[in-house]
C-alpha positions in Angstrom: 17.9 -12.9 -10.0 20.5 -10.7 -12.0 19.4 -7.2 -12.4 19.4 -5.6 -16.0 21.8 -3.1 -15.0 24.4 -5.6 -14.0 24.2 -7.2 -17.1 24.0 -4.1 -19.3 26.0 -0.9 -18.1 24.5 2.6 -19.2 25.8 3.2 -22.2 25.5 6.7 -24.4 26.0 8.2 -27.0 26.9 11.5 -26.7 26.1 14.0 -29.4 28.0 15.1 -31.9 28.8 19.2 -33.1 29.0 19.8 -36.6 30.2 23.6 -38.4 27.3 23.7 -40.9 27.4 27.0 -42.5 29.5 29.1 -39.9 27.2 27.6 -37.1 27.8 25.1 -34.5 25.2 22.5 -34.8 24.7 20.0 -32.1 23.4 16.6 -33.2 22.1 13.7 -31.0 23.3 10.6 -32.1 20.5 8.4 -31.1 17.3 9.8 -29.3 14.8 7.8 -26.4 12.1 6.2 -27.7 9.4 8.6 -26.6 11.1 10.9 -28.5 11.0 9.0 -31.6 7.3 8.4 -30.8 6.7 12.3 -30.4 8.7 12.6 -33.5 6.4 10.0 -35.2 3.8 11.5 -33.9 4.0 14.7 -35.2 5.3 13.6 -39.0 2.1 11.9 -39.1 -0.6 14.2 -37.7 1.6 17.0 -40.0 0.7 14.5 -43.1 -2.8 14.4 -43.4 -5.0 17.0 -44.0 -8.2 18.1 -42.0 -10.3 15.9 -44.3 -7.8 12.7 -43.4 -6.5 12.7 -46.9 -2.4 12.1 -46.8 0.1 14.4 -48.7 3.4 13.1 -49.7 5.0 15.9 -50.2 3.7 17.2 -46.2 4.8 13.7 -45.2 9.1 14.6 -46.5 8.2 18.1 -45.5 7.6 17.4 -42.3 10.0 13.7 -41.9 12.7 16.5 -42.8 11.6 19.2 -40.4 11.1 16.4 -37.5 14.1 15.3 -37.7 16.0 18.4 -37.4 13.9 19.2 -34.8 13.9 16.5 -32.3 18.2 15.5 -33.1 19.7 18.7 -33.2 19.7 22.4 -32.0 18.2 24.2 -34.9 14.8 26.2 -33.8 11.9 26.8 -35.7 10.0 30.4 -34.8 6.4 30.1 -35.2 6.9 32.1 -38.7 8.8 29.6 -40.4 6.3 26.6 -39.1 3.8 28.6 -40.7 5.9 29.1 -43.8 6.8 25.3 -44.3 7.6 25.4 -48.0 9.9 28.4 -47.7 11.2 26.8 -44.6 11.9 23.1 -46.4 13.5 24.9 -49.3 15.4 26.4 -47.8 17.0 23.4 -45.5 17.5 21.4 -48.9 19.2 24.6 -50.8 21.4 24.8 -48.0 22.8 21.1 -47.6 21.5 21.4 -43.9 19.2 18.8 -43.9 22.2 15.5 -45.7 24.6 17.8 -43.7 22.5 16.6 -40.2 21.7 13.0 -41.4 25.3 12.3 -43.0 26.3 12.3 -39.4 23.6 10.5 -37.6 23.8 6.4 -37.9 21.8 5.4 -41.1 20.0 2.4 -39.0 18.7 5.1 -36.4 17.3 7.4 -39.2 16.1 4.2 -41.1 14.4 3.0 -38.2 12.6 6.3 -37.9 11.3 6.6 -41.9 10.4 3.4 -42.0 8.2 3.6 -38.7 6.4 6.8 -39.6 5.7 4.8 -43.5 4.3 2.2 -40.8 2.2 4.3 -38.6 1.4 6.4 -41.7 -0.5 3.5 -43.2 -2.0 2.2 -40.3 -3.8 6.0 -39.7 -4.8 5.8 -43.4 -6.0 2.2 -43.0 -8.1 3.7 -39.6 -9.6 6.6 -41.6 -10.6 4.3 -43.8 -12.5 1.4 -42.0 -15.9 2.0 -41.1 -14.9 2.7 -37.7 -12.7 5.7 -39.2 -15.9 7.1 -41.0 -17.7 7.0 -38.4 -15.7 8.9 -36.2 -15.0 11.4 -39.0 -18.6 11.9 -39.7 -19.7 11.8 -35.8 -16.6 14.8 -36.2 -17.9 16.4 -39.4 -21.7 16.3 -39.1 -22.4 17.0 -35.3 -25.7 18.1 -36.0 -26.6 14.5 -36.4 -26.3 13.6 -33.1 -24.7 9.6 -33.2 -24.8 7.6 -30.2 -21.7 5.7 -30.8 -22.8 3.0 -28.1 -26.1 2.7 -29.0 -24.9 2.2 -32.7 -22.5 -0.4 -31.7 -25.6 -2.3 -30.0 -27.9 -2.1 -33.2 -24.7 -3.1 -35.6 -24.5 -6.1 -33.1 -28.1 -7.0 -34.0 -28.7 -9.3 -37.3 -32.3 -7.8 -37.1 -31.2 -4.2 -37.7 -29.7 -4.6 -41.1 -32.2 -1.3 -42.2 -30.2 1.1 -39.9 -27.4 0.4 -41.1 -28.4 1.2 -44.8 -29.8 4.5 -43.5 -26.6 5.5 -41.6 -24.8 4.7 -45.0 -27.4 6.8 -46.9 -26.3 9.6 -44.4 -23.2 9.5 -44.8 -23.3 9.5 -48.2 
């Protein structure tokens, strides 16, 4: 047997520093995948709202904010998190944000878009299955006291059609 690391030596690729507006910015030119999955991660919990309904305009918002945040130097305070809007705004009037990109590889940033559209619509598709619901409403409406087991039993059974209508009913 060959190991990997005979085959394929380390490569890397060492980051890059860019003057954008009288400040040296540091940008990584291709990040480890559990970074782009904490990345992911956060574009997408950032993009829906606390009733699981997604915002576009949260969704760029926060794709644009990721990115920064995970491939270069640039830190957030709490403050301007809080303040997204005046935050993004600000990034956009100031070129920073096609400043950062226009010097990362266009496959890597690609890559990254087009697996948060991915994982975007597979949480929407979630929230919307009847599993979604029912975790949303076991969520929402504690006071109702599911059994999530039990339920799954008596969903199982042909002859317990009724509770599912009355689950429905509750639900609204």
């Amino acid at each position: 047997m060959v190991g990997l690391t005979k085959i394929t030596p380390i490569k890397k690729k060492d980051p890059i520093t860019v003057n954008i507006n009288e400040q040296d910015i540091i940008i990584k030119q291709y990040l480890p995948i559990k970074d782009k999955a904490d990345l992911i991660t956060y574009v997408v919990q950032s993009s829906f709202n606390e009733n699981g309904l997604l915002n576009p305009l949260r969704e760029k918002i926060y794709t644009v904010i990721g990115i920064l945040k995970w491939y270069t130097n640039i830190n957030f305070t709490d403050t301007m998190l809080k303040e997204i809007e005046k935050t993004y705004d600000l990034i956009i009037l100031n070129n920073i944000y096609s400043q950062v990109i226009n010097n990362i590889d266009e496959i890597e940033i690609e890559m990254i878009k087009c697996w948060i559209k991915e994982a975007i619509n597979s949480t929407f598709t979630h929230i919307n299955s009847f599993a979604g619901q029912l975790q949303y409403a076991k969520t929402d409406y504690q006071n109702l006291n599911f059994d999530m087991e039990e339920m799954e039993k008596t969903l199982q059974d042909p002859n317990q059609i009724g509770f599912l209508k009355e689950v429905m009913e509750k639900m609204g």
